[in-house]
N, C-alpha and C positions, 0 to 999 in steps of 0.2 A: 349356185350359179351366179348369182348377186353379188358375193363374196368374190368368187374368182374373177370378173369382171372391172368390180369394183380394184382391186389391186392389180389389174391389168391396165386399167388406166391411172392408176399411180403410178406405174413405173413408166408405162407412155410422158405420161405427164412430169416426172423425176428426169428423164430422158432430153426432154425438147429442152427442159431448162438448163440443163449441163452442157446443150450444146450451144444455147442461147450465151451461156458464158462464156464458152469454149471462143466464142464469137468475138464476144465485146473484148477478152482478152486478146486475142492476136488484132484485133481493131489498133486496141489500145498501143500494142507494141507496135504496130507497122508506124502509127502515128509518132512514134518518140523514133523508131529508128528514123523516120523521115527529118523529123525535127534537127538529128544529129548529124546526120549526113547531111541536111542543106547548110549547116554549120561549118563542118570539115572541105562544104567546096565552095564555100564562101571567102574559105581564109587563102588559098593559094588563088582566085582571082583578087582578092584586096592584094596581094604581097606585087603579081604582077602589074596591077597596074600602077600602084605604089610607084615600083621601081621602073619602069616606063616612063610614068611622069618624071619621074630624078634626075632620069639620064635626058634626058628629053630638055628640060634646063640645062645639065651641065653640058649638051652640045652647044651652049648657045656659049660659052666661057672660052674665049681664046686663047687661055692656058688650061686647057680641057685636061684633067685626068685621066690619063687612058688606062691604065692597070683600073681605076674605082668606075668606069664606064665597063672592063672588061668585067669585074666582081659582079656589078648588078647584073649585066645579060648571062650569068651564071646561074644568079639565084633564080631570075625569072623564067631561064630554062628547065630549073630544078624542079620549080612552080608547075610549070604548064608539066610537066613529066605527072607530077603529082595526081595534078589535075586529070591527065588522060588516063593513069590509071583507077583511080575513082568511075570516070565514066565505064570504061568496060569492065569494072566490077560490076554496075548495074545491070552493063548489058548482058553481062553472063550468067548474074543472076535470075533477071527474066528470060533469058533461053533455058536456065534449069528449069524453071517455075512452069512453063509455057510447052515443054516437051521439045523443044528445035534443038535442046545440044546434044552435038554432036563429036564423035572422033576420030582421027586420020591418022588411023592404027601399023607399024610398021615396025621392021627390024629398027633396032639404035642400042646403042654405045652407050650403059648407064656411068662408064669413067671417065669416059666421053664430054658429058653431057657436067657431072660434079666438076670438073677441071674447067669447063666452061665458065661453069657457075663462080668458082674460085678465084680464076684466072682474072676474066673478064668483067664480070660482072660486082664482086666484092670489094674491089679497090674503090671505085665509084661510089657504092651504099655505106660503104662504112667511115666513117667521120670520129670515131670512140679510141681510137686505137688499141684495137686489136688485130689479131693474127688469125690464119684460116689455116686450116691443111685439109686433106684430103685422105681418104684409107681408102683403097680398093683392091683388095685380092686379085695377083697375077689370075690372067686367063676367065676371071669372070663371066657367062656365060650372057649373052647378048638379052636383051626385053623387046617382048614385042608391047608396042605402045604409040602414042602420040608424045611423039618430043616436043612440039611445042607447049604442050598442056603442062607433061611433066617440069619443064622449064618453069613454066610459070607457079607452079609449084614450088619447086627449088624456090627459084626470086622471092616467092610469097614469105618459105619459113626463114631463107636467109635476112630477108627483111625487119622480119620481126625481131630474130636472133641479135644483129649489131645495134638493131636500136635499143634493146634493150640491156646488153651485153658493155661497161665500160671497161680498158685495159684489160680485155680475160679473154678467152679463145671461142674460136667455132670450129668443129670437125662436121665433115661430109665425110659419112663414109657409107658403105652398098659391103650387103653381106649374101649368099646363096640361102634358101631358105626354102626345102622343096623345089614345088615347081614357080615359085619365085624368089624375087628380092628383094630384100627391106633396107631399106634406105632411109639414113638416122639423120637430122640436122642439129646435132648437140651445141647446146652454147653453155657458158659459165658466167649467164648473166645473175640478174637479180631476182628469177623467178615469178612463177605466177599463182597467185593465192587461191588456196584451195578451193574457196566457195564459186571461183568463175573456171573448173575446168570442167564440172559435167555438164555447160552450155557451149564451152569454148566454139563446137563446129556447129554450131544451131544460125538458122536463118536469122532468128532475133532473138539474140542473149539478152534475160533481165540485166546480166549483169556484163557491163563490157571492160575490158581492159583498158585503160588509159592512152587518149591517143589513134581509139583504131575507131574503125565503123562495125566492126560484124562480119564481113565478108567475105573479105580476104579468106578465112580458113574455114567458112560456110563452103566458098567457094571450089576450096584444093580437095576437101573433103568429098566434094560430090566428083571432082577428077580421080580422084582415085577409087571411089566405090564403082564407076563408070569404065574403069578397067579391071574392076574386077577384085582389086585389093581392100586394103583395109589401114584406116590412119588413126596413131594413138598417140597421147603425149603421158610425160609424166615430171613431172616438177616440183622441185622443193624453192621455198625463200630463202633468198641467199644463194642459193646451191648451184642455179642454172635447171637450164631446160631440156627436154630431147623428145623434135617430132618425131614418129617412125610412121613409114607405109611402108604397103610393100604392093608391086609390078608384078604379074606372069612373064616370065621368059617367054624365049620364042617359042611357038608351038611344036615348030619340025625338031628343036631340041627336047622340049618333052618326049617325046613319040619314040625317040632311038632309045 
C-alpha cells in the first residue's frame, strides 16, 4: 500500500511539473509573439507618420510635387491598410481564443469568389510581377459557407503567395471532392523550409516565417476547421508552394 501510494504521488507529482512547464512555455511564447508583433505595428505607424511629416513640408513648397505628394499618400494608405489588418488579426484571434467567433453561413459562388480574388484584388497585392489564373470546372456545384471568412482566406494565402512568389505564377483553382471542395492556392515561389511547416497554422510557431506574425494562417486555419473542412500545405525550396482546404457544398445539393 506504501508502494502504490508512494508512486501515485510521483506521478501526481511528474504531472503538476509538466504542466508547470507546459505553462512557462506558452508564457514564454506569447511573450516573444507579443514582443514581434508590437514590432511589425510599430513599423507601418513609423512609415505613416514618416511620410505625413514629408508631405506635410512639401505643401508648404510652391512648386509643390504633386505626382511625389500623390506617391506618399499611396504608401501611407498602404501603411494604414497594413496596419488595420494586423489589428483584426488580433481581434479575431481573441474571438477564436474567447469562444465569440462566429459564422454567417450561406449559398456562394466558389468561382465567383477565386475570379474575385484574381480580378480585383491581385493587381493591388502583387508588386513581384507575376501572373494569376484561375481553374474552375464548368458547373461546379455551389458551398455552403461564409463568404466573407472564406475571402479573407483567399486574401490571407494569396497574400502570402505574391509576396513570396518573384516573376513566377499563382493558380486558384476549386476541384469537387465528395461532398466538398478543395480549393488550392499554388504559387512558384521560393518555398518554405521544412522545419517551420508542422507549426505553420499554430497560435505561436517557435519558428516563424520571415516577415509574418503567426496569424494570419492560425487564423484561416481555425475558418476553415470552423466550417467543417480541413487545410493542408505542402512545399518544396525553390519549388513553390500549394495551400489546400476544402468547404461542404450546399447541403440541399448533398441530399439529392
Amino acid at each position: 500500500m506504501r508502494l502504490v501510494i508512494c508512486l501515485r504521488h510521483a506521478r501526481e507529482q511528474a504531472n503538476q511539473e509538466n504542466e508547470a512547464a507546459r505553462v512557462r512555455e506558452l508564457a514564454d511564447l506569447k511573450e516573444e509573439f507579443l514582443h514581434n508583433l508590437s514590432h511589425e505595428l510599430q513599423m507601418p505607424i513609423t512609415v505613416v507618420s514618416g511620410f505625413a511629416q514629408l508631405t506635410g513640408r512639401m505643401m508648404d513648397d510652391k512648386l509643390i510635387d504633386r505626382a511625389a505628394v500623390r506617391d506618399n499618400m499611396r504608401r501611407v494608405d498602404s501603411e494604414a491598410g497594413r496596419l488595420e489588418r494586423l489589428v483584426m488579426q488580433l481581434l479575431d484571434a481573441a474571438a477564436i481564443e474567447n469562444g465569440s467567433f462566429t459564422l454567417n453561413c450561406r449559398e456562394m459562388d466558389i468561382a465567383e469568389l477565386l475570379n474575385t480574388v484574381a480580378c480585383v484584388h491581385f493587381p493591388v497585392m502583387d508588386n513581384h510581377g507575376n501572373t494569376v489564373a484561375v481553374d474552375v470546372p464548368p458547373g461546379l456545384l455551389h458551398l455552403y459557407g461564409d463568404q466573407e471568412r472564406l475571402l479573407q482566406v483567399l486574401l490571407n494565402l494569396m497574400s502570402n503567395a505574391v509576396k513570396h512568389t518573384e516573376s513566377g505564377s499563382i493558380l486558384l483553382s476549386a476541384r469537387l471532392e465528395g461532398s466538398s471542395v478543395a480549393v488550392t492556392v499554388r504559387d512558384t515561389g521560393e518555398g518554405i523550409a521544412p522545419e517551420l511547416l508542422p507549426q505553420i497554422f499554430e497560435r505561436y510557431p517557435k519558428n516563424r516565417a520571415a516577415g509574418g506574425n503567426g496569424l494570419g494562417l492560425y487564423i484561416c486555419a481555425q475558418i476553415v476547421q470552423a466550417h467543417g473542412g480541413q487545410i493542408t500545405v505542402e512545399s518544396k525550396i525553390g519549388k513553390g508552394t500549394a495551400v489546400r482546404f476544402t468547404v461542404p457544398i450546399m447541403k440541399w445539393e448533398v441530399e439529392q
